[in-house]
N, C-alpha and C positions, 0 to 999 in steps of 0.2 A: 234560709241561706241568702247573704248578700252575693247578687252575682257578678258582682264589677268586683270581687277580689282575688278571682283567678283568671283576669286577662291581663294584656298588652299594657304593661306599666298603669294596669286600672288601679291601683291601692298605693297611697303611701304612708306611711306611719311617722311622725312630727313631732319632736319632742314637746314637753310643756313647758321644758324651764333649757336652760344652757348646757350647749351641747357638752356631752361625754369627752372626755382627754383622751386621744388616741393613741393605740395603743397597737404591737404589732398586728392584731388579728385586723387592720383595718390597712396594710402595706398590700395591698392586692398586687398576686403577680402579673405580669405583663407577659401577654400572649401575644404573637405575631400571624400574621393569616397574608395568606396568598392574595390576593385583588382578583377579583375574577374577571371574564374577559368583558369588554363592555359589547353591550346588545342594546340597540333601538328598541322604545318600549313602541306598543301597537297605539294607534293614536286617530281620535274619529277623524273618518274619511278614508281610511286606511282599510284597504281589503278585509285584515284579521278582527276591524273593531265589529263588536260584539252586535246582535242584530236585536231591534225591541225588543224582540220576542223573549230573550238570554235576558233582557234586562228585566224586561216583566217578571221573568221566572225569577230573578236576583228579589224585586221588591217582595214578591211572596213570599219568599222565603224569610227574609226579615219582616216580615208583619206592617206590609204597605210603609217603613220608613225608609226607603229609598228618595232622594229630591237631587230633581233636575234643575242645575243651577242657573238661572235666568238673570239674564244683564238688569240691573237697577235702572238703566236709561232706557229701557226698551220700551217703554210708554210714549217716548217721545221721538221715535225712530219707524222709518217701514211699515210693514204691512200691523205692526201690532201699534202705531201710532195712537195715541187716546189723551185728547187733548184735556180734558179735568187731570187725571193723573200726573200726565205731565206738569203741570200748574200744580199741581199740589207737590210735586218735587222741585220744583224751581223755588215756591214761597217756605220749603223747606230745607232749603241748599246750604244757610249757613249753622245746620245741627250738626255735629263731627258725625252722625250713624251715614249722611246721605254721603257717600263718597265716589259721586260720580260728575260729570258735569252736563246738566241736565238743558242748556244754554246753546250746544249746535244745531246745527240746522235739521231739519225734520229728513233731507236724504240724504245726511248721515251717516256709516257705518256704526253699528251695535250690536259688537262682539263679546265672546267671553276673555279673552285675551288670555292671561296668567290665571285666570279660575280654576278652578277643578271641572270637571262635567259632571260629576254627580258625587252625591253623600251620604252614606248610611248613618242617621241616626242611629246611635248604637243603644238600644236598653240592655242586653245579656249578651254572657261568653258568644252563645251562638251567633248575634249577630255577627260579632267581629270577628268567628271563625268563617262564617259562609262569606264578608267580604274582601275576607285575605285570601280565600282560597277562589273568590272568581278572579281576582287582579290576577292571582298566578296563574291560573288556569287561560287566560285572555292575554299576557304577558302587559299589562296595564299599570302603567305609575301608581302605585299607593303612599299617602300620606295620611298622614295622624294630624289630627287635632285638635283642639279644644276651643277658647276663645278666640285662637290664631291672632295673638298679641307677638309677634316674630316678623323683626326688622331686615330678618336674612331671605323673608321667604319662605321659609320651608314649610310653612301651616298652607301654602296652597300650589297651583301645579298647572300647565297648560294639559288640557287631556288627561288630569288626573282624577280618580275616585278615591272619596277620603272616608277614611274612618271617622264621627265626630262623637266626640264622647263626651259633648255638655250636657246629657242626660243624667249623666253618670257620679248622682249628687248625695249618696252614702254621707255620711259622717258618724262617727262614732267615738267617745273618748273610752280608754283603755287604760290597763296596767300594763306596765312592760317591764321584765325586766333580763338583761343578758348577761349581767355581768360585768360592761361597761357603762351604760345607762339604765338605771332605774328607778321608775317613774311613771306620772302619767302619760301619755300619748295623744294624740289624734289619727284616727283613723281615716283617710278623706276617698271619694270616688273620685275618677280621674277629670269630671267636670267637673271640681270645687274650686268655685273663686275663692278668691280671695277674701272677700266680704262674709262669706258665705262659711269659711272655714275660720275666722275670727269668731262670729256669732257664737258658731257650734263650743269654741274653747270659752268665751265668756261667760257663756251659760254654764259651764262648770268652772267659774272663776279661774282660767288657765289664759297664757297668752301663746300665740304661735305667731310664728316671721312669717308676712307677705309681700308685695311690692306696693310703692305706694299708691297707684291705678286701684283700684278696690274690683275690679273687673276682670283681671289681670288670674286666669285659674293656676293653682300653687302646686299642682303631682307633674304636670308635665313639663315644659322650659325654662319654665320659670326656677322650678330649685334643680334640674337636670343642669341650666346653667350657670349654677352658682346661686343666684336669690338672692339680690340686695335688698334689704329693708332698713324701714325709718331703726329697728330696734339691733341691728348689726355690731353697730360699736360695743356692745354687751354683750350678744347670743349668739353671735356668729350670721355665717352665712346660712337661708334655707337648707343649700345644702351639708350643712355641717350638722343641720338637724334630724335629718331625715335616716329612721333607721329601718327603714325594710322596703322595698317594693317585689308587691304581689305580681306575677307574670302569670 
């Protein structure tokens, strides 16, 4: 059993060739829903945030991948100062991975700012049900993410614990057929790049839309927001391709 295909938008299914002509069964109706009232989430330093110990017991429970997010500049700041490391991010400041500015002065502030505070590695359903279920239980910001290629933000969080689901690297080609499209498929887990979900279709001679970032993972924002790719003026948008997500 793959287990990234009964969670949280972990599967989605990709055609292999141009998407299906739509058709009514795809006019989804339109629900309206109340807003519910807004409530402050609980936020470290804050009485309700959770004590090591709730955290300890979080990483057990997920099989030690829990990670506590630590500023990139903090080699070169405070009590955790260390003057090689720092040097080795300074003589490495113009690779686009190092994104911090490794160049203030040593008593300097190094914060997490817009970070998250912690991330569960997700390998299975259970992970991602024991991290949904401590956020709510602790009333704690939860985010989703994968490669956190999102301009708006939302792949991270100040005081936030995120789900990450670059783990989460399934692929599989399929038959599919419904009735509107039928055909091969790609099957992807919700951490497949882009690259990564090319390969899998090449290797069965097929082609699937991604962005053209080759890095850029193709189940989550990316075709949820539409999916531009180099192959578009032809096949549509990712999301035009996309026929099933696994919840």
């Amino acid at each position: 059993m793959l287990p990234v295909r009964y969670l949280l938008a972990a599967v989605t299914l990709f055609t292999a060739a141009a998407s299906a002509a739509h058709d009514s069964r795809l006019n989804f109706p339109l629900n309206k829903f109340q807003s519910p009232s807004a409530e402050c989430k609980c936020f470290p330093g804050d009485d309700c945030w959770p004590s090591i110990e709730k955290w300890n017991d979080l990483n057990n429970t997920v099989d030690g991948n829990l990670i506590a997010t630590v500023p990139l500049a903090s080699p070169c700041h405070g009590s955790k100062y260390n003057e090689t490391e720092c040097a080795t991010l300074r003589d490495e400041w113009l690779l686009s991975t190092v994104h911090c500015d490794p160049f203030q002065p040593e008593n300097g502030s190094c914060t997490l700012g817009n970070y998250v505070k912690y991330s569960v590695e997700v390998r299975n359903p259970a992970d991602i049900i024991a991290t949904v279920r401590f956020a709510a239980q602790h009333n704690i910001r939860l985010v989703i993410r994968n490669t956190g290629h999102d301009y708006n933000g939302r792949s991270t969080g100040a005081g936030a614990l995120a789900i990450w689901t670059h783990s989460l690297k399934d692929t599989e080609v399929i038959d599919w057929e419904d009735g509107v499209y039928d055909g091969k498929a790609l099957r992807v887990g919700a951490g497949v790049a882009g690259y990564e979900a090319l390969a899998a279709a090449h290797k069965a001679g097929l082609v699937v839309l991604t962005g053209e970032c080759p890095s850029v993972g193709v189940a989550g924002g990316y075709a949820q927001g539409g999916g531009h790719s180099a192959l578009s003026t032809v096949h549509g948008l990712a999301a035009d391709n996309a026929l099933s997500y696994d919840v």
